[in-house]
C-alpha positions as CSV (number, residue, x, y, z in Angstrom):
1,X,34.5,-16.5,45.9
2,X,38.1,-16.2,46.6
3,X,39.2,-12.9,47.7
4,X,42.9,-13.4,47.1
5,X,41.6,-14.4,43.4
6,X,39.4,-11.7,42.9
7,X,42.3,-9.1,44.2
8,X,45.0,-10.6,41.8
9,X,42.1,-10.2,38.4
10,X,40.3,-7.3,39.2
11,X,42.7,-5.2,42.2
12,X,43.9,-2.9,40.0
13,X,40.6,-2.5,38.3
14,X,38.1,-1.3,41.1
15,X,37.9,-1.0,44.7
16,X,36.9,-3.4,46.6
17,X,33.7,-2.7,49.2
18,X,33.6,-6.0,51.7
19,X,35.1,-8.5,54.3
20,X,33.2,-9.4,57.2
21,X,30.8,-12.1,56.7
22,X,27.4,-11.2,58.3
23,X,26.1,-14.6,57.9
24,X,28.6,-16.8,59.8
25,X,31.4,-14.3,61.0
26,X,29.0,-11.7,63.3
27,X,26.6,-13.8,64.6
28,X,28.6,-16.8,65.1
29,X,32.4,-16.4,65.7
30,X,33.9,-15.3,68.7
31,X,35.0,-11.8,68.7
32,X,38.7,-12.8,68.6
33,X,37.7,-14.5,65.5
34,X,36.1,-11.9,63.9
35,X,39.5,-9.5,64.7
36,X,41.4,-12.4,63.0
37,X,38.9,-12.4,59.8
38,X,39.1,-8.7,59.5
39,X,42.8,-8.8,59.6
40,X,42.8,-11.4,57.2
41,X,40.4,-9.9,54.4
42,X,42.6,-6.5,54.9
43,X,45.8,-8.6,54.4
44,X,44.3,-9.8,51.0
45,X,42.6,-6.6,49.8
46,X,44.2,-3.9,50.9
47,X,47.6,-4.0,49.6
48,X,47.9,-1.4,46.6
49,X,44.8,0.2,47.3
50,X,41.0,-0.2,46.6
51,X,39.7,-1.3,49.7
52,X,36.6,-0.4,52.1
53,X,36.6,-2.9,54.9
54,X,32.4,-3.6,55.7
55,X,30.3,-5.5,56.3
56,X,28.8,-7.9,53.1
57,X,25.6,-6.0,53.0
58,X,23.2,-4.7,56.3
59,X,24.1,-5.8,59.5
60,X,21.7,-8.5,60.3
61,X,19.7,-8.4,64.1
62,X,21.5,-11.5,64.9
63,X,25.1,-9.9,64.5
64,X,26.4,-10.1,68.2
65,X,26.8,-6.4,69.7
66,X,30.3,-8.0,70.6
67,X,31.8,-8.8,67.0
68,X,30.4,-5.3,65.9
69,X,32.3,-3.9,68.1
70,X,35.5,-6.3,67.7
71,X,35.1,-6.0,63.9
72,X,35.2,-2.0,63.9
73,X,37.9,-1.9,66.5
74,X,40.1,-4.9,63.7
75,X,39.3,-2.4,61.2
76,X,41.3,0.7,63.0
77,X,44.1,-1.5,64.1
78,X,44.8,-3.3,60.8
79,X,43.4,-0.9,58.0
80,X,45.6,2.4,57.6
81,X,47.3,2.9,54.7
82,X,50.5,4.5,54.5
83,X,50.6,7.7,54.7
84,X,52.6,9.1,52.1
């Protein structure tokens, strides 16, 4: 799926609960690119509101301990809304 896609049909619809692959971005990337995925899927869902940044489903045993912790620390720079 296309998450730019799905944020221009359904974004002002529902909230959107997702973002980091646990299949190929935490166990295989490198923790600078799972900051850079992160940042990405905030850039595309977050705008307007209706976004949880998570993981896909469970974190899998094979996620390294190192893109946990690079994911969650993404998350905090990239993902605060405005406050208003």
């Amino acid at each position: 799926m296309e998450p730019w896609r799905l944020k221009k049909e359904f974004g002002k619809d529902i909230t959107f609960c997702t973002g980091i692959d646990i299949q190929r971005t935490l166990p295989f990337e490198t923790p600078d690119g799972v900051k850079r995925v992160v940042k990405k899927m905030i850039e595309v869902y977050a705008p307007g509101g209706g976004f949880i940044i998570s993981p896909t489903h469970n974190i899998e045993p094979d996620a390294n301990p190192e893109n946990i912790v690079a994911a969650y620390e993404a998350a905090q720079e990239y993902g605060k809304y405005p406050i208003s």
